[in-house]
C-alpha positions in Angstrom: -154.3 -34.5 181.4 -153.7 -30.6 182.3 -151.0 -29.6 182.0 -150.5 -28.4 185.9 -150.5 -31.7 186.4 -147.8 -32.6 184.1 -145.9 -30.1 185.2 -146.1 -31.3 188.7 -145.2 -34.8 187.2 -142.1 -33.7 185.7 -141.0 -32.0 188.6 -141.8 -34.8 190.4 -139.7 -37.0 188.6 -136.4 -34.3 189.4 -136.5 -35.5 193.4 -135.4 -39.0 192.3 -132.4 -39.9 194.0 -130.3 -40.5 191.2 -130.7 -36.6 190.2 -130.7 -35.3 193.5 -127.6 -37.2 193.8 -126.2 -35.3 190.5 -127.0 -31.4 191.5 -125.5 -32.0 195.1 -122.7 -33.2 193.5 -122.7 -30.0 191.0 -123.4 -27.7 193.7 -120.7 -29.0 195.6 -118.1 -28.8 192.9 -119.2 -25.1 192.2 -119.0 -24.0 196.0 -115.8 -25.6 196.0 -114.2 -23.8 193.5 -115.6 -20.5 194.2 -114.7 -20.5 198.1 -111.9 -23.0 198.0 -109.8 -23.6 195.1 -110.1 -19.7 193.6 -109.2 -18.2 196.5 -106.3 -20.5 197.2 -104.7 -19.3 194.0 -105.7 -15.6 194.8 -103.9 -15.8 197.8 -100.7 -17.6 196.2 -101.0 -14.8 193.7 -101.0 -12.1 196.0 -97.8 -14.2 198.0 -96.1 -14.5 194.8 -96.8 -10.6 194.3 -95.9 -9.8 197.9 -92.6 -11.5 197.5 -91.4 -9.7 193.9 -91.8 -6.8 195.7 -89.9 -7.0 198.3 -87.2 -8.7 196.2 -86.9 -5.4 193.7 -87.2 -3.3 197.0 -84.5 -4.9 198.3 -81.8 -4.2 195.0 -82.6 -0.2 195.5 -82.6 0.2 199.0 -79.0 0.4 200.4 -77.4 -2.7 203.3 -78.4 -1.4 206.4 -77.4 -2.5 209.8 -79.4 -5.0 211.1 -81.6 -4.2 213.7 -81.4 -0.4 212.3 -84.2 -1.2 209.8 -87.7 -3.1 210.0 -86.9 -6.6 209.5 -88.8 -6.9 206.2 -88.4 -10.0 204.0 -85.2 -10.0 201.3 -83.9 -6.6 203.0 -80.4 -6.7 202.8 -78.4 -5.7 205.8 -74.6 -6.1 207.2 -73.8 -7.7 210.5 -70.5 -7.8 212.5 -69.5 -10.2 215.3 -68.6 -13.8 215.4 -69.7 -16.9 214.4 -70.6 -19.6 216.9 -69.6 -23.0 215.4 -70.5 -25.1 218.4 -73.9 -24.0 218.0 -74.4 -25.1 213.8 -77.7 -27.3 212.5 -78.0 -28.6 209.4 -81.4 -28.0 207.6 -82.5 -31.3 206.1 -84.8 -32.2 203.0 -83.8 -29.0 201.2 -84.6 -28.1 197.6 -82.2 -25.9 195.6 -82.7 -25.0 191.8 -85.0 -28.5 192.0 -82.0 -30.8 193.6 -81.6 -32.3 197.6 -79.8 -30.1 199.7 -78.4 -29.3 203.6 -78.6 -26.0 204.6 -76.3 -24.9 207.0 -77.5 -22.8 209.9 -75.1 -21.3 212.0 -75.8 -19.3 215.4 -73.7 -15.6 214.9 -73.0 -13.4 217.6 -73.3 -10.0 216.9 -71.3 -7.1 218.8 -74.3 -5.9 220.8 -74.2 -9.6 222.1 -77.5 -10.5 220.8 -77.8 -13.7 218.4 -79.0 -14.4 215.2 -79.1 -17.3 212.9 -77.6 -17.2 209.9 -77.9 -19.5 206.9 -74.6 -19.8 205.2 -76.1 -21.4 202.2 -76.1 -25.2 200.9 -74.2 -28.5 200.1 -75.3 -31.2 198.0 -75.6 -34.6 200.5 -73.0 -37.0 199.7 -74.2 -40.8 198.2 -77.5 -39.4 198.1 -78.9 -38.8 201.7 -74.9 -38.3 203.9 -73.5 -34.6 205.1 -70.6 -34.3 202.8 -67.6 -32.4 204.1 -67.8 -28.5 204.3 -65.7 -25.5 204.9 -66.5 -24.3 208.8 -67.3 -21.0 209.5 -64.3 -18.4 209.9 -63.2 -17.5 213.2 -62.6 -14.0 214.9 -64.8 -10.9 214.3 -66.3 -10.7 210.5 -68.3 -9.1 208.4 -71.5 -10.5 207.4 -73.9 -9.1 203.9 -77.0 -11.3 204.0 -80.7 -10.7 203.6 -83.5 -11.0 206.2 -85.5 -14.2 206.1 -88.5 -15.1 208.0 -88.0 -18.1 210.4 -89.9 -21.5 210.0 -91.7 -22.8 212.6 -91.6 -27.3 212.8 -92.5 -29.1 215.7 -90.0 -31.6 215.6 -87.0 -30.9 218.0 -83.1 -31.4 216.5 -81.0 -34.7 216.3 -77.9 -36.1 216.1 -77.0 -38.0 212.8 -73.7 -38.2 210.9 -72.4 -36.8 213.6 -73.8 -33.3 212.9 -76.7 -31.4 214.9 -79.8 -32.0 212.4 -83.4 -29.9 212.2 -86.2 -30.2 209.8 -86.7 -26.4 209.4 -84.7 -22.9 209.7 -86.4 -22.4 213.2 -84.2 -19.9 215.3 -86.3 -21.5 217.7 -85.3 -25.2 217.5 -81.6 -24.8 216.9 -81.6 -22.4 220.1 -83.0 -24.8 222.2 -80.6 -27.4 220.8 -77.5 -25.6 221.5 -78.7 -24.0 224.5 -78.3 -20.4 222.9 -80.7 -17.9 223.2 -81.3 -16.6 219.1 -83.8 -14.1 217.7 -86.1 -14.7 215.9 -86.0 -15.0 212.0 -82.7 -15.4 210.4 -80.7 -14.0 208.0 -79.3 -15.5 204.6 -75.6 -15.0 203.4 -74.6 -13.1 200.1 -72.1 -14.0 197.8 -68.9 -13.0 198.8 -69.4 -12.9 202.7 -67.4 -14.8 205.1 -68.2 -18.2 205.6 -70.6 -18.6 202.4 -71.1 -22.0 201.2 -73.2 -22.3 197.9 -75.4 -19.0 197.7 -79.1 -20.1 197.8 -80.7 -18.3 195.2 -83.4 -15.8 194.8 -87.3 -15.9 194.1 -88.0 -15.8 189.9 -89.3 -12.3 189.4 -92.5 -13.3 187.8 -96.1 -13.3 188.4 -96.4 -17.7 187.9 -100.0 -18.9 187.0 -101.9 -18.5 189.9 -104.1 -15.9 188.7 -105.1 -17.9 185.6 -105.6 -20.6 188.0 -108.1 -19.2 189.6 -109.6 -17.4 187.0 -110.2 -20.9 185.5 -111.6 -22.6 188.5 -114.2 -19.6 188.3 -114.9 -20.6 185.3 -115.4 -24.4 185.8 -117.3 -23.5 188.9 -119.6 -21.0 186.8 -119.7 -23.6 183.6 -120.8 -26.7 186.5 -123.8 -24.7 187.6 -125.1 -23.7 183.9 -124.7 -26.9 183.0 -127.1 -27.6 185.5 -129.4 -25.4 185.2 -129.2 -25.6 181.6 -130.2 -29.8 181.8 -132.8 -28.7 184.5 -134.1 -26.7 182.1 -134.4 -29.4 179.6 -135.7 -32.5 181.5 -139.0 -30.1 182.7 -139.6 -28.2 180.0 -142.9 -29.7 178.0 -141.9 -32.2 175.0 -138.3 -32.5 177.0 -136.5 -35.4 178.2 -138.8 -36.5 180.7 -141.8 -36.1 178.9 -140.4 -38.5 175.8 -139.7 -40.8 178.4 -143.0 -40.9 179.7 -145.0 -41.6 176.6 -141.5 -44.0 175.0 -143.0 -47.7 174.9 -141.3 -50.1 177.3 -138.9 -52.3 175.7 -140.0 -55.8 176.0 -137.8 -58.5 177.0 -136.3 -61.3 175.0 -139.3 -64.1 176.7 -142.3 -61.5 175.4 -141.2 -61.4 172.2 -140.6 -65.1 171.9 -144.4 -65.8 173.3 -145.8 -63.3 170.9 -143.9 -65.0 167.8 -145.1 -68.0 168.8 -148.8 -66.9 169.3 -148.3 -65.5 165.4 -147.5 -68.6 164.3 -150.3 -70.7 166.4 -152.9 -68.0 164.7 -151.5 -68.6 161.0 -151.5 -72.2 161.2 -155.2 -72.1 162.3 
């Protein structure tokens, strides 16, 4: 037997389905991690970078009026006019420092008569899942300190529950259309110490989180999937390899041949 035609045996023997079955699988995993689940945790990285950034921007630059400055995340500006209570949404389904929470939204109309939303900050539900009772915004002229937020968008329009105006997201958009009140977009956030705060939501953790590591590693697993394939590819072909034992291994004979062959043994030695 050359050994072209071996060769061509054991390379034969790699298109069986079962480990055809096994690379796509590999090759899937690997492309996976290298165009899916890396970049995923790049990007988070770079959102997570984006955002510390803006917060430490936002401690040395100076409150500005709104509207005066670019409306970049966590920039901290002042406002003056009045709130407009009639117009007010809770936020439901919040999270604060890992515990439910309403935000309240507020519609505030500032002195050029424009309106923005502002988020007064957050009150832990009552009995688990009920608005609990609240200070309402001040009323007259104030003066606001808050931060500028980018609005959420949700699909799902405002309701009345509990006897309070309800939304799923801080969309200027949805709380305008419930209280028939034309707001700008994005909305600002309330400092400590400004009229009508409620519990201050906190600020993003200044710190870099494991998403690059996370993607470092899914490199890695990717890379490791496809050696290991290679790498076994490699070993089933190569001559005297996996294959080739199992071609010239003896078949293993079933419990009925080795019964007939004990008892042809014994017919011969009683002959």
């Amino acid at each position: 037997m050359t050994l072209a035609y071996r060769g061509g045996v054991r390379l034969k023997l790699l298109l069986r389905p079962s480990w055809l079955m096994l690379a796509l699988v590999v090759v899937a995993f690997a492309v996976t991690c290298f165009t899916l689940l890396a970049p995923w945790q790049f990007h988070r990285h770079d959102e997570r970078k984006a955002t510390n950034t803006a917060v430490q921007d936002s401690f040395d630059a100076p409150p500005a009026p709104i509207g005066s400055v670019p409306p970049d995340q966590w920039r901290r500006v002042t406002l003056a006019g009045t709130y407009l209570a009639g117009g007010e949404a809770l936020a439901r389904l919040r999270t604060v420092q890992g515990n439910a929470a309403f935000e309240v939204l507020t519609p505030f109309r500032l002195t050029d008569g424009s309106i923005v939303l502002v988020d007064r900050g957050y009150v832990r539900p009552a009995e688990g899942v009920s608005v609990p009772d609240y200070a309402e915004a001040p009323t007259g002229q104030v003066n606001l300190l808050a931060r500028v937020r980018l609005g959420e968008s949700t699909d799902r329009a405002a309701f009345e529950e509990d006897g309070h105006r309800q939304v799923y997201a801080v969309d200027p958009a949805v709380v305008g259309r419930a209280a028939s009140l034309d707001i700008r977009p994005g909305y600002v956030q309330l400092e400590e110490g400004s009229p009508g705060v409620l519990g201050v939501l906190p600020l993003p953790q200044l710190e870099a989180g494991p998403f690059l590591s996370y993607a470092l590693q899914w490199i890695a697993f990717g890379a490791m999937a496809l050696l290991g394939l290679i790498y076994f590819t490699w070993r089933e072909i190569k001559p005297g390899g996996t294959l080739a034992e199992r071609e010239h291994k003896p078949r293993r004979k079933s419990v009925s041949e080795i019964l007939a062959e004990d008892e042809a043994r014994e017919r011969a030695a009683s002959a």
